[in-house]
N, C-alpha and C positions, 0 to 999 in steps of 0.2 A: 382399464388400468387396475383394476380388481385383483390380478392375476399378480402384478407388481408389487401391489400394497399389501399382497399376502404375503409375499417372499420375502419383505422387508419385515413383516414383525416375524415371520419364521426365524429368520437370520437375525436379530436385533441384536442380541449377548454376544455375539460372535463378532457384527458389524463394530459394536464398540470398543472391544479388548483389541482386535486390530488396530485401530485408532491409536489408541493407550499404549499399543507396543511401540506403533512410530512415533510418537510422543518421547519415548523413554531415549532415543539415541539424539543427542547433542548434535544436531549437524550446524553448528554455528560457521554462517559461512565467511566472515569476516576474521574469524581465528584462526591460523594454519595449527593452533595445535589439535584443534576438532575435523582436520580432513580426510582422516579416514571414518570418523564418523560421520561425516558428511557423505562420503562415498558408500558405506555402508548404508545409509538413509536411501539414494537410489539403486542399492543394489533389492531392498526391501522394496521401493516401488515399482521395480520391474518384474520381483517376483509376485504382488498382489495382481498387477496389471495381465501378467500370463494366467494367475489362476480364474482371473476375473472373463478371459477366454477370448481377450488382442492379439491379434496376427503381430506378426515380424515388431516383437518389442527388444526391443535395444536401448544399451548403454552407449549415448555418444557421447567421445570424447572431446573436450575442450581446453583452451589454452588456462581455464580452471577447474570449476569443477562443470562436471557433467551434466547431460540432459538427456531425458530417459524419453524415446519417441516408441508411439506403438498406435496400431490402426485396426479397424476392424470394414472392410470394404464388402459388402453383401450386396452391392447393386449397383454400378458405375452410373445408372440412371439415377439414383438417387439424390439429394443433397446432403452434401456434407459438412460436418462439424468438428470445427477445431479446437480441441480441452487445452485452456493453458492455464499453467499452476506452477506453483516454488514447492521445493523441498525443504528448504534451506532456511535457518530462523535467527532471528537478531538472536545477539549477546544477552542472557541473562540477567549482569549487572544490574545494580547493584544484589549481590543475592543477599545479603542478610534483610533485606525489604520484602523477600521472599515469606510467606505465611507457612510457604513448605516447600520442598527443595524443586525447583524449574523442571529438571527432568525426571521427576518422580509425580507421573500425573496421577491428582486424586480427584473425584467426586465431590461437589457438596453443593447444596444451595445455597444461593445469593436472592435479592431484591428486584432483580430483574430475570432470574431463573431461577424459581420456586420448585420444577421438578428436576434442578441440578445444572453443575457448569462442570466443564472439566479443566481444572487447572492445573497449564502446564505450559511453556514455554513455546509458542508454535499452534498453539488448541485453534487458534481463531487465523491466527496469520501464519502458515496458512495452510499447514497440514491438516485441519480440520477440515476445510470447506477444499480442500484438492482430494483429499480420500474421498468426499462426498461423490463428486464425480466415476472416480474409479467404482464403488459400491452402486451407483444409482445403473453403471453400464452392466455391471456385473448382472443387478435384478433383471435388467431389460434381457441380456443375453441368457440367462437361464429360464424364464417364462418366454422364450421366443419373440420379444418383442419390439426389437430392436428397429426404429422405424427408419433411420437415417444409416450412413455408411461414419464415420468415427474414427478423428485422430486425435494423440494426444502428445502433448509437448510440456512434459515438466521439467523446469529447470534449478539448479542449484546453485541461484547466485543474484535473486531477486533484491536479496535484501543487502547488499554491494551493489549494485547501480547495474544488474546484467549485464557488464562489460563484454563477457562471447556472446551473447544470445543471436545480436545484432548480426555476427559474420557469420552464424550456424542460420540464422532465415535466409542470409542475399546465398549461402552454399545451396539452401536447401527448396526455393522455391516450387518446384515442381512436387516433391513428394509432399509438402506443409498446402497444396493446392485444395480448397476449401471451399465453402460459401460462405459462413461464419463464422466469428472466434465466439467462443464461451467462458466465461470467467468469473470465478468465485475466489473476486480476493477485496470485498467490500462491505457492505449490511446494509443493513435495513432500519426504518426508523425505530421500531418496537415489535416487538413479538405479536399484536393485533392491532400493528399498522406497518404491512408490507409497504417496499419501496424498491423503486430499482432507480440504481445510480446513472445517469445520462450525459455526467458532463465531468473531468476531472480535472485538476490544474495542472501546472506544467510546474518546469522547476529549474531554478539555477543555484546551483552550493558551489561557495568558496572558502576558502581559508584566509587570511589575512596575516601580514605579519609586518609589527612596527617595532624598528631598533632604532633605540638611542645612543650613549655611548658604548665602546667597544669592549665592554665588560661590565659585571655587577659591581656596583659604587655603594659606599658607607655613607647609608644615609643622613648621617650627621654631617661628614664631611663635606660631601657635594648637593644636600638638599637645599631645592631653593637656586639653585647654581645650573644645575643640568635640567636637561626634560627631563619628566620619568615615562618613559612609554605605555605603560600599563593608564596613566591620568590621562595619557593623550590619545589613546586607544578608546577609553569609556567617551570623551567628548566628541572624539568623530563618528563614532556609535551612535549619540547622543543625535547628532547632525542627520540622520537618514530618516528623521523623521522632524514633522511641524509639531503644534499644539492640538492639533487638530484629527491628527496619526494619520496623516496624509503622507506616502514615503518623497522626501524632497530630491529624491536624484533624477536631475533634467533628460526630459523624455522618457521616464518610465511609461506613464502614461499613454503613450502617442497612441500604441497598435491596441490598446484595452477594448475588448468588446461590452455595450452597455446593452443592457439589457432593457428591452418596452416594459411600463406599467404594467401590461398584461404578462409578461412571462414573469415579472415579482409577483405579481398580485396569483399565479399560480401554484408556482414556491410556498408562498403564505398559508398555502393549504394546509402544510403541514402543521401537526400538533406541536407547540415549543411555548414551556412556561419557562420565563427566566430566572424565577425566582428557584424551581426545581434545577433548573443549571450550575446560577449559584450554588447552592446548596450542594449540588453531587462532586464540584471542584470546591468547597470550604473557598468560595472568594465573596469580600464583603461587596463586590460592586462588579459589572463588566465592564469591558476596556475594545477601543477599535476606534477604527475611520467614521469621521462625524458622516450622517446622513444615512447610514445603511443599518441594518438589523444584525442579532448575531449572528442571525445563520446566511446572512447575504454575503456578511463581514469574511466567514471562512468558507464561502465556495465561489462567490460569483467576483469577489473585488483579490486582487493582489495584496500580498504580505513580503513583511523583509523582520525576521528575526535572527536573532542570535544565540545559535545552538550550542555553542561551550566559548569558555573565556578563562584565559589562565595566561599566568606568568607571576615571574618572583617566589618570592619564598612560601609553599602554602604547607613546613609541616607542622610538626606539633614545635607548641612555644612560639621564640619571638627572634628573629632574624632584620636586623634594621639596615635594609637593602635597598636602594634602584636599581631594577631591574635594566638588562642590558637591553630584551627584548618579550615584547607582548602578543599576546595569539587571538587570534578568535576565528572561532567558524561561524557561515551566516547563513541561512538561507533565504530564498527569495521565489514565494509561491506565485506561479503564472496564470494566466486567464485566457483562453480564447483570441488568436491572433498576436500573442506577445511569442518572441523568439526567445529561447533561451541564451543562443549566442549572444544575440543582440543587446539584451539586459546585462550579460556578464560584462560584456564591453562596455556598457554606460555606470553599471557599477563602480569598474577600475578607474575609469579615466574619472566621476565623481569623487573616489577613494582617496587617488591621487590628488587631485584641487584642494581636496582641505586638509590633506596634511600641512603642516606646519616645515617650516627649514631646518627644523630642531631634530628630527626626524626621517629614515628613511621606509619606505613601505615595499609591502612586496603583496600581491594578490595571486594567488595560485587557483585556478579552477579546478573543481572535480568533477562532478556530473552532474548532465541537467536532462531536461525532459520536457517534448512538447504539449500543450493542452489539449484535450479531445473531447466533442462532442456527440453523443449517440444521435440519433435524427430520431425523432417518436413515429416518424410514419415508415420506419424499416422494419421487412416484416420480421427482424432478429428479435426487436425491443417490443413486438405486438406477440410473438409468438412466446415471451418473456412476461408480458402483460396477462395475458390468458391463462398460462401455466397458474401464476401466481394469484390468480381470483381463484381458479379451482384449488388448491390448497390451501389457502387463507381466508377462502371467503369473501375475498374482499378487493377492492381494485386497487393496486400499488399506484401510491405515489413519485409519479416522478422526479428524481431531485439530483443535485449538485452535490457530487465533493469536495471538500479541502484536500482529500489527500493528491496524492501521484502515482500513477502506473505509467513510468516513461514507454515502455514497452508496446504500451495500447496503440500510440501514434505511430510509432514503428512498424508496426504489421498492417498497418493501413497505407503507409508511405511503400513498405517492400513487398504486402502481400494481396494488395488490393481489396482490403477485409474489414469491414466494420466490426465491432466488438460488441458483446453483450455480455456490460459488471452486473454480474445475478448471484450478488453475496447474501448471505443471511447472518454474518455475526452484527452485535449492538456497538454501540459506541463506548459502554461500559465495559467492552468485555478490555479496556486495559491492554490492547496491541503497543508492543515495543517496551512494556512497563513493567514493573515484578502485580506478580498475580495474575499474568495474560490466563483469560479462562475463554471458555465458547460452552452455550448452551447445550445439554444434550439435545433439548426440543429444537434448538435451530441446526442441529447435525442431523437429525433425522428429518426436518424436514425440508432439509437442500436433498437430498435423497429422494424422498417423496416427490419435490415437484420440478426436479431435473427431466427425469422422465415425460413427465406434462411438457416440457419446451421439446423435446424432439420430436414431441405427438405432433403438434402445433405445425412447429415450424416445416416438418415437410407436409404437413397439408397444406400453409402458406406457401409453401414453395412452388405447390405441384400446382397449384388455384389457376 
């Protein structure tokens, strides 16, 4: 690998201004007024991806935006490896929270990157750790050492729920035909305590919407008199939870997977001071489900929050209104065995019971996502384990996400594929938030030990 690790600090000044130019274009894919930046974003990855020296790379089109496929096949005996990555990056917003403008990526260090972060809108999620791939093939294919045959599927529209992605795998099954998916769109616990992620939640988002009467009322006149939907919204809010933050909508629970003493008492391994928790969120105390710890609270047990909440008057000054009608979006993080349909459906018809007669409701779905588990004895997550002692020194920890990758499930349902999440941004690096940064040290060393798992994994394969 010597030969590798040269070419990578040969190349480093270069590897990174790359980065920082796809940094610079806004492909926000939830905005249509950023869709040609967005389309420009993959016309940039397709042309890294041919210089980096992938056969037959293409811009395919989708009923949104694009997904840029490219392969490199040196050996049909070989096994093969399937890159998947987004182009595409949340919204900005709010930018004046910005320290400096989202798409104007700069350098500097922080407290958990001392030799620098790059902060830019995208750095960590997830143009950071997708270039990494692209660069780590690039090193492999110019010292000759490319041990596996290499496909890749980036898409632009991750971060919108990949509503094509889904009809471009069941279109595409034959040529997306693989041993393993590969995927850096996760982290790691700390920069000298490597981890790979093995289990992710699932997810059901709705919107909600309670109308009272048939127009906005003077709240002198009719208060007191009428519901106000916005009071009767916060109390059925209110109701999806006990005292205990237990979520009370019957049958959540039923299909939850629990976990034995011995796989918590695993988990546990990991390093976590709460009071350093505290302290990195400014919260005087922690909050969750009585009986579990924080970090069990957000990956191994289910959640049901409330992602925005509006209605009525909110400008400037004082407007004395009932509102006609109240909003809210929720989500509701899964676990192992929970259906996302299924919970959407016990959601509503809960939703429904406690409304009031005062009141009509409307629950609309968006998107959800099934939960998935890596298995530790697949040689993906051993050849992922190996890589990551040789570069870190150290043996990664196995552990649980809170987040979501709907998509993970999906290619194991359509492509018969197990996945392997081998991120390396931190939990600090501020994904979806103003100041998203990503380490230089953890960009260069998804780089460095990408190459180590295809070492690995076709001598696992070929064993």
């Amino acid at each position: 690998m010597s030969n590798i690790n040269n070419y990578i600090s040969e190349n480093k000044e270069r590897f990174l201004n790359e980065l920082l130019d796809l940094l610079k274009i806004p492909s926000v894919s939830a905005d249509s007024a950023y869709d040609a930046d967005t389309a420009k974003t993959a016309e940039e990855v397709k042309k890294r991806l041919v210089e980096a020296g992938a056969d037959n790379v293409e811009i395919c089109a989708t009923a949104g935006h694009p997904i840029v496929y490219a392969d490199k096949i040196i050996d049909t005996n070989l096994p093969t490896v399937l890159v998947y990555g987004h182009y595409d990056v949340q919204p900005a917003d709010p930018i004046d929270l910005w320290d400096s403008p989202p798409f104007e990526p700069v350098i500097k260090p922080t407290e958990n990157h001392p030799e620098g972060a790059i902060f830019a809108r995208g750095s960590c999620d997830d143009k950071g750790q997708m270039y990494m791939h692209v660069k780590a093939f690039e090193s492999m294919m110019k010292t000759d050492s490319l041990p596996c045959n290499v496909k890749f599927m980036i898409e632009g529209e991750e971060e919108v729920g990949s509503e094509n992605l889904g009809t471009f795998v069941k279109e595409n099954k034959e040529r997306l035909e693989a041993d393993v998916i590969l995927i850096s769109d996760t982290g790691i616990i700390a920069n000298d305590t490597p981890s790979i992620t093995v289990g992710l939640r699932g997810l059901s988002y709705v919107e909600v919407e309670v109308t009272g009467p048939n127009r906005d009322l003077h709240s002198g006149l009719y208060g007191g008199a009428v519901a106000n939907p916005i009071n009767i919204l916060c109390e059925m809010i209110a109701k999806m939870r006990d005292d205990k933050n237990h979520i009370a909508i019957p049958g959540f629970y039923d299909d939850v997977e629990i976990l034995t003493d011995e796989e918590r008492a695993e988990m546990a391994k990991a390093p976590f001071s709460v009071e350093e928790y505290k302290k990195a969120l400014d919260l005087s105390d922690i909050d969750g489900e009585e009986g579990y710890t924080t970090n069990e609270r957000n990956s191994i047990r289910p959640t049901i929050d409330v992602n925005g909440i509006w209605g009525g008057y909110t400008g400037e000054g004082a407007k004395t209104v009932i509102a006609s009608k109240a909003y809210a979006k929720i989500s509701m993080r899964l676990v192992p065995h929970q259906n996302s349909e299924k919970i959407t459906e016990l959601f509503t018809t809960y939703f429904n019971s406690i409304a009031p007669a005062s009141v009509k409701v409307k629950v609309t779905p968006h998107h959800g996502g099934t939960p998935y588990v890596t298995p530790t004895n697949f040689i993906g997550y051993k050849a992922a384990k190996q890589a990551m002692q040789d570069s870190f020194g150290k043996t990664p920890i196995p552990i649980r996400s809170g987040g979501s990758i709907p998509i993970v499930a999906l290619f194991e349902e359509e492509l018969g594929l197990k996945s392997v999440l081998f991120g390396f941004g931190l939990d600090s690096d501020a994904i979806h938030s103003p100041n998203e940064h990503y380490g230089v040290f953890n960009y260069f060393k998804g780089i460095e030990t990408i190459p180590l798992f295809y070492k690995y994994f076709a001598e696992y394969h070929n064993a």
